[in-house]
C-alpha positions as CSV (number, residue, x, y, z in Angstrom):
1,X,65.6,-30.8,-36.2
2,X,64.3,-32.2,-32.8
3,X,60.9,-33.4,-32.3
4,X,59.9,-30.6,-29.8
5,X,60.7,-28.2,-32.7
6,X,58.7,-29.3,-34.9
7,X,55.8,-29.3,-32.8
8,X,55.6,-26.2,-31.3
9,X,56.4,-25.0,-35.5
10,X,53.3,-26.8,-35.8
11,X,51.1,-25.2,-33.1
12,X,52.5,-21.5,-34.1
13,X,51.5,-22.6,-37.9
14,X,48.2,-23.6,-36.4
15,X,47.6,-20.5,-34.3
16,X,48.6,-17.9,-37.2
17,X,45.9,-20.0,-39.7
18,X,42.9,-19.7,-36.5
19,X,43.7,-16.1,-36.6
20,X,43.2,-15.6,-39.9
21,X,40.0,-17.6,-40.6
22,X,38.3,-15.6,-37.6
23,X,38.9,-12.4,-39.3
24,X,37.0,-13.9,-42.2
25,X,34.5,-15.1,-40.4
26,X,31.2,-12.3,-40.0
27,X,30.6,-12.2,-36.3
28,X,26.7,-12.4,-35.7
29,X,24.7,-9.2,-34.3
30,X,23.6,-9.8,-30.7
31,X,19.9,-9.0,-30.6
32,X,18.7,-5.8,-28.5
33,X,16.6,-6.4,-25.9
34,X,13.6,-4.0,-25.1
35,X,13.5,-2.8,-21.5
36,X,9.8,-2.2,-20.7
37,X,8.7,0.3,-20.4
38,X,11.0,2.6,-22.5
39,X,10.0,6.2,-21.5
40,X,7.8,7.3,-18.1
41,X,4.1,7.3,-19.9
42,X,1.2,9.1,-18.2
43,X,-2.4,9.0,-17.9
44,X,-5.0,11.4,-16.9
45,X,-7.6,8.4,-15.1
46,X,-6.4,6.2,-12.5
47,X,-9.0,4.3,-10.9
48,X,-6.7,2.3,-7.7
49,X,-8.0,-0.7,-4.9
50,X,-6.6,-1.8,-2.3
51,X,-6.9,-4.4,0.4
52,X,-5.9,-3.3,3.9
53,X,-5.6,-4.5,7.7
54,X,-5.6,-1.9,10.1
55,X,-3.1,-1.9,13.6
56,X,-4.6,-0.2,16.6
57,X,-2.0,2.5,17.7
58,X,-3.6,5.1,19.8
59,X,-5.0,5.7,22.4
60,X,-4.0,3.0,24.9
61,X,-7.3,2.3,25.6
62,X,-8.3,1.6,21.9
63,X,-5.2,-0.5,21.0
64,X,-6.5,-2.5,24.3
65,X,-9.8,-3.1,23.3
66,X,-9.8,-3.7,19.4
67,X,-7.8,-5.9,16.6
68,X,-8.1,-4.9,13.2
69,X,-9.8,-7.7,10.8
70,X,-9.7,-6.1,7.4
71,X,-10.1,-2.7,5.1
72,X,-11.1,-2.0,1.6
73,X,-10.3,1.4,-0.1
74,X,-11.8,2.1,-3.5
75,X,-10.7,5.6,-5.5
76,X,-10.1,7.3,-8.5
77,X,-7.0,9.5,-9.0
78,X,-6.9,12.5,-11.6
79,X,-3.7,13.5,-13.2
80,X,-3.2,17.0,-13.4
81,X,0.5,17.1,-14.3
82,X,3.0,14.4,-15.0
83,X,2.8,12.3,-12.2
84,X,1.0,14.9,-9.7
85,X,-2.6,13.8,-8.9
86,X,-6.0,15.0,-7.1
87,X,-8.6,12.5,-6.6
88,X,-11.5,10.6,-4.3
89,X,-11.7,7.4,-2.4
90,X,-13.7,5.5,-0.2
91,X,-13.1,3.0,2.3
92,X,-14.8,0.2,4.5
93,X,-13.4,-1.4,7.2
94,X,-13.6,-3.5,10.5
95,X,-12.5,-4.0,13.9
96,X,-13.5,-6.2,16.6
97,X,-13.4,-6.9,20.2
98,X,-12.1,-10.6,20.3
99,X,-11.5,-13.1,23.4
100,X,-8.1,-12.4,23.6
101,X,-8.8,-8.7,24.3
102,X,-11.6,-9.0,26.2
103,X,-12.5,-12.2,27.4
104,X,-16.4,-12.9,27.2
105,X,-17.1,-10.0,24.7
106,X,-17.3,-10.2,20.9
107,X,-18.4,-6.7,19.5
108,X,-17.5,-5.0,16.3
109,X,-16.5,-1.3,15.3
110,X,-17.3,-0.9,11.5
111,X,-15.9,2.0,9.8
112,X,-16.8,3.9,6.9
113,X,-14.7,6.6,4.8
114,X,-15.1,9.1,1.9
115,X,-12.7,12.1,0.9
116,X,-10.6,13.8,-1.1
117,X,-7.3,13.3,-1.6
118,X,-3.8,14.6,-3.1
119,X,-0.6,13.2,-4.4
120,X,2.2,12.0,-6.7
121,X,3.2,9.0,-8.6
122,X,7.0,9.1,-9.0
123,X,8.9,6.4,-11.4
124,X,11.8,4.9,-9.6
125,X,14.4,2.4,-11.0
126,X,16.5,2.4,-14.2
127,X,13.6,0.8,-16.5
128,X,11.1,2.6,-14.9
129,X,9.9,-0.1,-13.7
130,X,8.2,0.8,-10.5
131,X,6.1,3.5,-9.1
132,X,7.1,5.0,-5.5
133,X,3.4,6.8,-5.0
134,X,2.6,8.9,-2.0
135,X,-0.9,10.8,-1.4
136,X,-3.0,12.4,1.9
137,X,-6.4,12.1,2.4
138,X,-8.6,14.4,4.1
139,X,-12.3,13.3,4.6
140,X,-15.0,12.6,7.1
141,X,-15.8,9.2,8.9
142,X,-19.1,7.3,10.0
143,X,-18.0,4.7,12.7
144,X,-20.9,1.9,13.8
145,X,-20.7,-0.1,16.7
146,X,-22.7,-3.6,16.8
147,X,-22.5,-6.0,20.0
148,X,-21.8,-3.5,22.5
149,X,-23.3,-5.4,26.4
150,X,-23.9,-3.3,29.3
151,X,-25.0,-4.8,32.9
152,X,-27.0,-1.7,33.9
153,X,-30.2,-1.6,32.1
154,X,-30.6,1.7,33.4
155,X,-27.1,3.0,32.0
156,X,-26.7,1.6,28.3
157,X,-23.6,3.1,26.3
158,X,-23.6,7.1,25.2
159,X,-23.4,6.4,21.6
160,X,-23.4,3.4,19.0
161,X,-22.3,5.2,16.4
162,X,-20.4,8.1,15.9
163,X,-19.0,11.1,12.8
164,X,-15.6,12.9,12.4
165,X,-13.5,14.3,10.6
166,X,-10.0,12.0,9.8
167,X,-6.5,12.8,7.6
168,X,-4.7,10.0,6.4
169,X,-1.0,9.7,4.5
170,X,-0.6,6.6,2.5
171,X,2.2,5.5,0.9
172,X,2.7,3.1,-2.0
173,X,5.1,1.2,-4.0
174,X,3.5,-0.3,-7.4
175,X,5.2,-2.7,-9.8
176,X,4.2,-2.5,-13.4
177,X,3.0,-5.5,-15.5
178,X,1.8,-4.0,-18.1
179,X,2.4,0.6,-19.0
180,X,-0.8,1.2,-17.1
181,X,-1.7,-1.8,-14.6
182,X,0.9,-2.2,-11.4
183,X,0.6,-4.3,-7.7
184,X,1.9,-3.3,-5.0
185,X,2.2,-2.7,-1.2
186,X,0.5,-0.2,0.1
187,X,0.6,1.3,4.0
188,X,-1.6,4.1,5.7
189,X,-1.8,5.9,9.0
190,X,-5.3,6.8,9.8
191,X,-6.2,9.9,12.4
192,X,-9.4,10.4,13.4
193,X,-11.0,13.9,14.9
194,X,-12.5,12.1,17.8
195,X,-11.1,10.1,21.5
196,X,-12.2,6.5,22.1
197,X,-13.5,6.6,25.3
198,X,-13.9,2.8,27.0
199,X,-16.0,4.1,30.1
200,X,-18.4,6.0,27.3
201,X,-19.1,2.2,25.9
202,X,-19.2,1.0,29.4
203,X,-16.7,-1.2,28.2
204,X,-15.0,-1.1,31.9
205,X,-17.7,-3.7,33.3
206,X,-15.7,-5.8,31.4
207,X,-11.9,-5.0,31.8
208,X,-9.7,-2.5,33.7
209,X,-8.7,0.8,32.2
210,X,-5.8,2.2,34.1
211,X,-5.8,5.4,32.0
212,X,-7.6,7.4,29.5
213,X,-5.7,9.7,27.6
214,X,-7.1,12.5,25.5
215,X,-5.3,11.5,22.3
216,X,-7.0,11.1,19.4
217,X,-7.9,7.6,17.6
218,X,-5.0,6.2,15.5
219,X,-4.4,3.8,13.5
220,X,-1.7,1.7,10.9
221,X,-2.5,0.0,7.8
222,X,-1.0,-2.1,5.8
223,X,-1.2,-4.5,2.3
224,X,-1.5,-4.6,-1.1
225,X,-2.9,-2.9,-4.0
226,X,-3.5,-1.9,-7.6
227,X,-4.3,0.3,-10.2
228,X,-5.2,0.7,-13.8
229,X,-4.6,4.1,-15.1
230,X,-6.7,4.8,-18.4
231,X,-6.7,8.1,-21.3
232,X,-2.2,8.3,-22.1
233,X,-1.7,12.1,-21.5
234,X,0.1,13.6,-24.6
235,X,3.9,14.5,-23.3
């Protein structure tokens, strides 16, 4: 018999035995892994913050004049069914009149929210993972300006502070660390009742105003959030 026989009798002999000893062999169980969370859970509290800057939009006068430095929204959201919510927030926030928008002027436009709003909290992704949430706020504003100059003693400003009515939308995405406590992004568009009017500030001593619309005062928000909803809602 030639050599190269006898070796590939060998390897055949060698591959029939391997086939044989793993069938004997127990083949070990490969451990299940628990996707969290398992199934959509919901919760009739939901107290949320987030932390905000806000983006002049309109009018072209107010997007002139102001930068946005910050916003804080506070709220709690009440579960009524599944992931459908009613609830209330508050929010304070802060613009300013900086050098680069007016040169020589430093003034500030603090605002100040409360209302009620309405909304739903929708699990997205295969593990259920995330939270796509979407909600509209309608509510009522106190707006208080600080720093305002005039060079007319005679003519100061018309107002310092002003009220009005204001709608917002918001929308959310959250990411869940834990069944009930998520972060997130979170952005907002912000309309107030009312029309920022530079000439009623006297804010044109100061810089040119080439128009002054009549649309109302609007603004973008954008940032980060969270919440931690409390009391699991029996399915």
């Amino acid at each position: 018999m030639k050599l190269h026989t006898i070796f590939i009798s060998l390897l055949f002999s060698l591959f029939i035995l391997s086939c044989f000893s793993q069938e004997d062999l127990p083949v070990p169980a490969t451990p299940k892994t628990e996707e969290f969370p398992l199934k959509k859970k919901y919760y009739l509290f939901s107290p949320r913050v987030s932390v905000t800057v806000p983006h002049p939009i309109a009018d072209k006068s107010f997007k002139k004049c102001f930068v946005g430095i910050y916003e804080v929204s506070a709220g709690l959201n009440i579960f009524f069914y599944k992931g459908l919510f009613i609830g209330v927030t508050g929010k304070n926030g802060l613009l300013k009149i900086t050098e680069n928008k007016i040169a020589d002027y430093n003034a500030s436009m603090q605002i100040n929210n409360v209302g009620g709003k309405i909304g739903g909290d929708l699990y997205v992704g295969e593990n259920n993972k995330a939270i796509l949430s979407f909600a509209v706020t309608v509510g009522h504003n106190w707006t208080q300006y600080s720093g305002l100059k005039w060079r007319d003693a005679s003519k100061p400003p018309l107002y310092t502070s002003y009220e009005t009515n204001l709608i917002e939308p918001e929308m959310n995405i959250f990411f869940l660390i834990e069944a009930n406590f998520a972060i997130g992004a979170t952005v907002s568009y912000s309309i107030f009742d009312s029309h920022f009017d530079p000439y009623d500030l006297n804010l044109n001593e100061y810089s040119k105003f080439s128009s002054n619309n009549s649309v109302s005062t609007q603004y973008l928000s954008f940032g980060f959030g969270f919440y931690y909803s409390i009391v699991p809602k029996k399915r």
